[in-house]
C-alpha positions, 0 to 999 in steps of 0.5 A: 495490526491494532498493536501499531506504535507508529505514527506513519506515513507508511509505505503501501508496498512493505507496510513500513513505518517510514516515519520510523526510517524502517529499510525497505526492500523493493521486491522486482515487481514492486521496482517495476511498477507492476504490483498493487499497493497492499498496505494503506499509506495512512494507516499501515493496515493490510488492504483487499485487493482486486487486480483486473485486465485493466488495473486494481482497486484496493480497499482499506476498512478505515480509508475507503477504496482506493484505485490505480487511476486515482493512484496513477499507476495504470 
């Protein structure tokens, strides 16, 4: 993703340049709320993600971790 022209926001669900106006197309899961946020919001790279019993924590190698309690999503 070293290639990104974008300048962001982007979506943490697609990895979408929303300051592109890219179209985004929410899967099931992602509607629901259930699925974790695999792309860092601030620079569109693809994170590591773990998803427990009790919510999910993902890493960017950029931005640092990042978790559903901090996000409000658990």
């Amino acid at each position: 993703m070293a290639g990104r022209k974008g300048a962001g926001p982007w979506d943490p669900y697609t990895g979408a340049d929303l300051g592109e106006g890219e179209w985004i197309e929410y899967s099931p899961a992602q509607k629901a709320g259930l699925d974790a946020p695999r792309f860092c919001p601030e620079c569109g790279r693809r994170r590591v993600v773990q998803v427990t019993p009790h919510g999910w924590t993902a890493v960017c190698s950029r931005h640092g971790e990042t978790d559903s309690a901090v996000a409000d999503l658990r």
